[in-house]
C-alpha positions, 0 to 999 in steps of 0.5 A, spaced: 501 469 516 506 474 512 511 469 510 505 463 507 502 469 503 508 473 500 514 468 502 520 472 503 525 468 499 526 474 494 532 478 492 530 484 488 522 487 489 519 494 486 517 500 490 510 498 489 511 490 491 514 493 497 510 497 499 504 493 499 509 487 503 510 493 508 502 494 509 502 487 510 507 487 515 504 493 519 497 488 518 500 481 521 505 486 527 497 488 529 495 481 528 501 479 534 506 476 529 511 480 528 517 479 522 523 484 525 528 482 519 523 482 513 521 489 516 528 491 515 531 487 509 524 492 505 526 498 509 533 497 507 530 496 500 528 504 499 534 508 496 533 515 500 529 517 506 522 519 502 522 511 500 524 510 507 518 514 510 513 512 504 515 504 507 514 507 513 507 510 512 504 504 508 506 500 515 503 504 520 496 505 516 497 497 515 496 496 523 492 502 523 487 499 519 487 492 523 485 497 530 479 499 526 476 493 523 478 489 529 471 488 531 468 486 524 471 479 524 471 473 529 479 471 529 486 474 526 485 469 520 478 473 518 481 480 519 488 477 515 484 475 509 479 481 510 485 487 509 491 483 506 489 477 502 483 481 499 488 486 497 493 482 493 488 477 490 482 478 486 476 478 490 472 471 488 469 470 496 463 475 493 466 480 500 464 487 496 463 490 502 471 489 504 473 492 497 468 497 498 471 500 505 479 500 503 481 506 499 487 503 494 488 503 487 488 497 482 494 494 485 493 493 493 496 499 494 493 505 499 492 510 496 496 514 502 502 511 500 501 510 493 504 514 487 501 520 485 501 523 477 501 531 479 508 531 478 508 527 471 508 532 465 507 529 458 506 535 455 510 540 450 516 544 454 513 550 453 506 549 455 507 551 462 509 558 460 502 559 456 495 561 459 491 556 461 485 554 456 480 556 461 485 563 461 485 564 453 479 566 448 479 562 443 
């Protein structure tokens, strides 16, 4: 399933696209079909121990996400294309109800592992040392 859908000929990936192929292992390791080498090769990718674990993360909510939904669906291919096909491509099957249950952002990434803004700064270097605007009387 893993290798149809993403393939594994790749030399250099984002942290984003490697983060979504580790969701996309920890779905098709659920599934029975495991892929030790390319797990390793992804984890191998990440420069520091935070990379790492984030990786990690994104592949247990992977296998987590088919061990609540494996219910739902009559065979692995269904499931599959339910939490991972859904996820990478656009929705064109008209499944609102797969999108509407899986908390991720524009790209396919869960938002457990995603990036978050609170540490993006884009204000002056002074603006930390004022007063809130709610603080201030204007």
């Amino acid at each position: 399933m893993y290798e149809r859908a993403f393939g594994t000929d790749w030399q250099t990936i984002s942290d984003e696209e490697a983060i979504r192929r580790m969701y996309a292992l920890g779905v098709s390791t659920a599934l029975g079909a495991p892929n030790r080498s390319e797990f390793e090769r992804i984890r191998r990718h990440a420069s520091t121990a935070y990379g790492r674990s984030v990786l990690q993360l994104s592949f247990e909510e992977g296998k987590q996400r088919v061990a609540r939904n494996r219910g739902e669906y009559n065979s692995k291919q269904d499931l599959w294309e339910a939490l991972v096909d859904e996820e990478t491509t656009p929705s064109t099957t008209g499944r609102a109800d797969v999108e509407m249950r899986k908390p991720t952002d524009n790209q396919g990434v869960p938002e457990a592992v995603g990036r978050t803004d609170a540490l993006d700064i884009d204000r002056d270097d002074f603006a930390r040392f004022r007063l809130p605007k709610f603080l201030r009387r204007e």
